[in-house]
Structures are given as C-alpha cells and as structure tokens.
VOPAGU-2260 file (C-alpha; in pm, 1 decimal, decimal comma):
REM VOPAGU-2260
SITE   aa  ch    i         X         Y         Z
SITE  UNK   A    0    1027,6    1421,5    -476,0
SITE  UNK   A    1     972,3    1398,8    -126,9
SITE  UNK   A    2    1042,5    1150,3     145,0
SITE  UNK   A    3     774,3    1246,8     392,0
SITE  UNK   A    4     403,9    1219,7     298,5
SITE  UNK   A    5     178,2    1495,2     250,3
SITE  UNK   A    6     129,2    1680,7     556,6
SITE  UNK   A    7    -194,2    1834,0     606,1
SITE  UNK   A    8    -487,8    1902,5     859,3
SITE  UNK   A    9    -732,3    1824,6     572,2
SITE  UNK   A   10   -1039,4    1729,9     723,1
SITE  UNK   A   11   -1086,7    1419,9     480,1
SITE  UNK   A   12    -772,7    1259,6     549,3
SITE  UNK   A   13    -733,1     940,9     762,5
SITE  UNK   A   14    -396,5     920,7     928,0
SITE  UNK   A   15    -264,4     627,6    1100,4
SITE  UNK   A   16     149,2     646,1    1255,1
SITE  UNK   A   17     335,8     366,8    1396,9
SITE  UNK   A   18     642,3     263,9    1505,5
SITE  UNK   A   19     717,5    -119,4    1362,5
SITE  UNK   A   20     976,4    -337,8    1491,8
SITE  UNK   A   21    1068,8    -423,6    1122,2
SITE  UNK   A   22    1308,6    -228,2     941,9
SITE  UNK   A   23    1254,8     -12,4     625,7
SITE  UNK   A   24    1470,5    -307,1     388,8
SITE  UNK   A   25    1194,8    -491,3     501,4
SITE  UNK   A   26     876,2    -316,7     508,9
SITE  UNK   A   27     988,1    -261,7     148,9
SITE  UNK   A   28    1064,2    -552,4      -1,3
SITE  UNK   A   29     718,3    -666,4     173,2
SITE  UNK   A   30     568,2    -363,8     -15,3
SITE  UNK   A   31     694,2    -378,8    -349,8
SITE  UNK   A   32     723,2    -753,6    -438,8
SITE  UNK   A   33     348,9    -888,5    -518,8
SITE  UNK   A   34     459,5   -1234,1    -413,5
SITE  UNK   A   35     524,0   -1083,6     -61,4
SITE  UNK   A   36     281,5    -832,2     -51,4
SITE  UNK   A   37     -40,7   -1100,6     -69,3
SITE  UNK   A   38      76,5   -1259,1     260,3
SITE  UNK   A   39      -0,4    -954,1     439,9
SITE  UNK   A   40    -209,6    -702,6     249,3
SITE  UNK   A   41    -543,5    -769,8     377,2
SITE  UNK   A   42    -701,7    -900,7     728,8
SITE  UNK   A   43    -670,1   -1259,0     799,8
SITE  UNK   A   44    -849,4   -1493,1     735,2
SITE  UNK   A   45    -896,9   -1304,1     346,7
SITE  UNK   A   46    -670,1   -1350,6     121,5
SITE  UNK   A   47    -540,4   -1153,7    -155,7
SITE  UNK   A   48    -461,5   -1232,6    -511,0
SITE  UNK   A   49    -259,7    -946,1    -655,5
SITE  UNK   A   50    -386,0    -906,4   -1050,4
SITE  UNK   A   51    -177,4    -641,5   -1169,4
SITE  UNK   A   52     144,5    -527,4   -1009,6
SITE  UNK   A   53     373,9    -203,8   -1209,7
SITE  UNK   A   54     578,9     -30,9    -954,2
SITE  UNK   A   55     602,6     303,5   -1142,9
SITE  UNK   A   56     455,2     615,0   -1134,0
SITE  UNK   A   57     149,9     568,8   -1405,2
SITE  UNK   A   58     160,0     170,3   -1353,1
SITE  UNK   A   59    -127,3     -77,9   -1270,8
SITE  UNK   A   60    -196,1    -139,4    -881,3
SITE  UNK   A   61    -504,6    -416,1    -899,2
SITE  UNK   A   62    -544,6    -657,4    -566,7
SITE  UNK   A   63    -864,9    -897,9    -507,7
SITE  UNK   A   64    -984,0    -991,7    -180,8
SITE  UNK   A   65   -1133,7   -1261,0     -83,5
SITE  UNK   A   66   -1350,0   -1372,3     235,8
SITE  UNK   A   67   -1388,7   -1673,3     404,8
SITE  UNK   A   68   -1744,7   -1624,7     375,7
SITE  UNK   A   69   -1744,9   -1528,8     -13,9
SITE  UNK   A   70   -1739,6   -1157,4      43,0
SITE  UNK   A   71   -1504,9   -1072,0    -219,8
SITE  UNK   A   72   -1349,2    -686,6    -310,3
SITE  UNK   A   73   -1193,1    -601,5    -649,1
SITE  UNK   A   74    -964,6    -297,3    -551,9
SITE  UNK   A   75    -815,9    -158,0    -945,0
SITE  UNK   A   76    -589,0     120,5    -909,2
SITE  UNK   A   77    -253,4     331,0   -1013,5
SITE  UNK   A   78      38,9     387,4    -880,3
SITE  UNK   A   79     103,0     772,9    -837,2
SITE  UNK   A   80     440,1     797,4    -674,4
SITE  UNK   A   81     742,8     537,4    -578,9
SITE  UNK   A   82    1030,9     682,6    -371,6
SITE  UNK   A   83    1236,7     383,1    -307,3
SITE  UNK   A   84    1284,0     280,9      34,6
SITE  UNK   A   85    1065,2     567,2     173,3
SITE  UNK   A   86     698,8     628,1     -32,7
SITE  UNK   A   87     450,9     452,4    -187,6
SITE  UNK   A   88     145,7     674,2    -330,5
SITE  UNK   A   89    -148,4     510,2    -515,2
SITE  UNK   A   90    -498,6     532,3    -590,1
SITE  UNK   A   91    -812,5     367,5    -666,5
SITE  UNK   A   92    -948,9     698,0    -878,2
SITE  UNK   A   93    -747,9     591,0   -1142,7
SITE  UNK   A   94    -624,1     244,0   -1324,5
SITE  UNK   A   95    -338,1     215,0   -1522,8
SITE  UNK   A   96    -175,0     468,1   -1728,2
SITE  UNK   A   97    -377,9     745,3   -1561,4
SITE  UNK   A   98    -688,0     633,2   -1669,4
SITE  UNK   A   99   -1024,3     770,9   -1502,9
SITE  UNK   A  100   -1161,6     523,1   -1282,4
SITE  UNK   A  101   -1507,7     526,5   -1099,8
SITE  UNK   A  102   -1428,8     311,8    -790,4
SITE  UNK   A  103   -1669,3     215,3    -547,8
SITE  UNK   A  104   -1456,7     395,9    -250,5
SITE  UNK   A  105   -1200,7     677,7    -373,0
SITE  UNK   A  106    -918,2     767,1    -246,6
SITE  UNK   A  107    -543,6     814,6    -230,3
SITE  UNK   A  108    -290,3     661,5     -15,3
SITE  UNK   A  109      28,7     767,2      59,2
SITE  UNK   A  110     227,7     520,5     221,8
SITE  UNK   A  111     566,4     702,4     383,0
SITE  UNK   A  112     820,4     438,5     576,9
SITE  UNK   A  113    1199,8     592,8     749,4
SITE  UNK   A  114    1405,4     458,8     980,5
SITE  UNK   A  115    1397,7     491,6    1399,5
SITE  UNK   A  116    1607,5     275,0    1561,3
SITE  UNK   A  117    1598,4     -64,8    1458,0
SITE  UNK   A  118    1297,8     -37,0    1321,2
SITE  UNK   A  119    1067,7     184,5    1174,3
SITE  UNK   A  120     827,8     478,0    1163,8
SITE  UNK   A  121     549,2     425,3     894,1
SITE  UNK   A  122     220,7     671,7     834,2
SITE  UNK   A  123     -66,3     585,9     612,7
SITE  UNK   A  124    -215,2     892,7     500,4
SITE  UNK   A  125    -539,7     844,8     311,2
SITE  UNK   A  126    -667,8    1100,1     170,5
SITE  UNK   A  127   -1022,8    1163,7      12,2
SITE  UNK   A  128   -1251,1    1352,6    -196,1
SITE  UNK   A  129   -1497,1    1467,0      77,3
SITE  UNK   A  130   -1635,4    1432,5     360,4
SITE  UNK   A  131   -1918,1    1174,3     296,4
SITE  UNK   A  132   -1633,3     921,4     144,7
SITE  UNK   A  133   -1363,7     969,4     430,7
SITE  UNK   A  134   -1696,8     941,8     696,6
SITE  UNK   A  135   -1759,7     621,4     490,5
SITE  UNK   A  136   -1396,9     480,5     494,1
SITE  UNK   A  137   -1402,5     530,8     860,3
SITE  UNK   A  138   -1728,0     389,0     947,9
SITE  UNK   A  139   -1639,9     110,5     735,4
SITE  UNK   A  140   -1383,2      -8,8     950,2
SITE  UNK   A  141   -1029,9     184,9     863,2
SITE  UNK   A  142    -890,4     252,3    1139,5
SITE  UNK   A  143    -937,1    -176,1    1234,4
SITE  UNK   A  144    -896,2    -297,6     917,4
SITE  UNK   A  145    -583,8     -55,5     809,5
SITE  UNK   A  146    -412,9    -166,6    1185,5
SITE  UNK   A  147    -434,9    -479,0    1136,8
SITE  UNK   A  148    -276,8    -534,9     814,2
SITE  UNK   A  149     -25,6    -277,0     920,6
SITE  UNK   A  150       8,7    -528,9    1234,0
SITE  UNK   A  151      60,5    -835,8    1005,7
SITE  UNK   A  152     262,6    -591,7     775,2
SITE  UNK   A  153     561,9    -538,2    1057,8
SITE  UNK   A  154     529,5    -882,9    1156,1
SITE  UNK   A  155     563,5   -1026,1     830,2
SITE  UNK   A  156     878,0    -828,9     789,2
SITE  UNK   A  157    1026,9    -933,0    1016,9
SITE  UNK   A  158    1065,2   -1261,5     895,2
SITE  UNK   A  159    1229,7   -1093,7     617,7
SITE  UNK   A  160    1483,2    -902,2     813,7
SITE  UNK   A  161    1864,2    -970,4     811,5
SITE  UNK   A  162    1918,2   -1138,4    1164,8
C-alpha cells in the first residue's frame, strides 16, 4: 500500500495541501478515535455525532451533522483504505462491508498526512464521479467548508501533541 495519495490531474478531483503545525501522532489520533474526531470534523458552530466508526478497510464510516439552525446531513459511508499514521481513504458510494450506496453527493476521499518539520504536510484529495458532482462539491462550498475543518483539525491537535 502506499503512503502518498493518489496522484492525478483528473479533472474531477478537488485537492486541498497544507502544512499544519500539528504533528502526524496527532492529526492521527484526532482522525481515528470517534471521540476525538467529533470535536473537529465539521464547521463550527455544527456539531457532529459519529454513528458508526470501523477503522478497517471494508468497515462502517457514518457521521451526522447538525446545524444550529436545524439543517442536519446524514453522511453513511466505508472505509476503503487505512495506512496507519499516513492514509485514510473512504467513501460515501458505499456503506459498510462494500455495500452499494446511493448517496446524495459521491465521492472518495483520500486523506494522506507525513511529517515536515515539526509538523505536518496533509492533502485531501477528493475525488469524483464526474464533472457535474465535483462542479457541485465545489460550488457547494469545499474548498471553505473542507479549510476550515482542516483549520480546526491542526488546531485541535495540537492540544493533543506531546509538549
């Protein structure tokens, strides 16, 4: 398996890369435990309840988001991919044990995180089926709403970071 995500000038990809001040230990542990991963996961003020939560290739991946306003978003998926430490791949085209799923946005992130410096470099690859759904995604608010919780993401982290 590899450490680095997909690379690819596909058309239908959104691709966000930072450099966080947190450090991979971090990121991950922020990533991978469901307790910690509702504290950052989606743009303040929503909140997240995480419904379903098996860090394996093949395993449920379910969050729920709620607004302040009652806008709510019910986000079933599967993980695809765990490389400890370094990738996280899911998706929202399938649920649990690689069943078909119809979701009301598809796609497929692949979440890569490796260390620089004292901190980290992390891409978010998303990738989609077309054009019309990655056009969607975008004009939706990605590139916002993906910085931001990457923003309270490396934040977050940091609080969880050996001093």
């Amino acid at each position: 398996m590899s450490t680095e995500p997909v690379e690819s000038a596909d058309a239908n990809d959104l691709v966000i890369t930072r450099t966080l001040r947190a450090p991979v230990s971090a990121l991950w542990r922020a990533w991978t435990e469901p307790d910690l991963l509702k504290q950052w996961w989606c743009p303040k003020p929503w909140t997240t309840e995480v419904r379903a939560f098996d860090l394996r290739a093949g395993g449920a991946f379910h969050t729920f988001m709620q607004g302040p306003d009652g806008g709510a978003s019910d986000n079933p998926g599967c993980f695809l991919d765990i490389v400890p430490h370094a990738r996280i791949v899911f998706t929202s085209m399938l649920t649990a044990g690689w069943r078909p799923n119809t979701p009301w946005l598809g796609f497929t992130a692949d979440i890569a995180m490796s260390a620089q410096g004292a901190g980290s470099r992390y891409v978010a690859r998303v990738m989609h089926p077309d054009a019309a759904t990655r056009e969607r995604h975008e004009q939706l608010g990605f590139f916002d709403g993906w910085n931001t919780c990457i923003t309270q993401l490396d934040e977050f982290a940091l609080t969880l970071a050996p001093n």
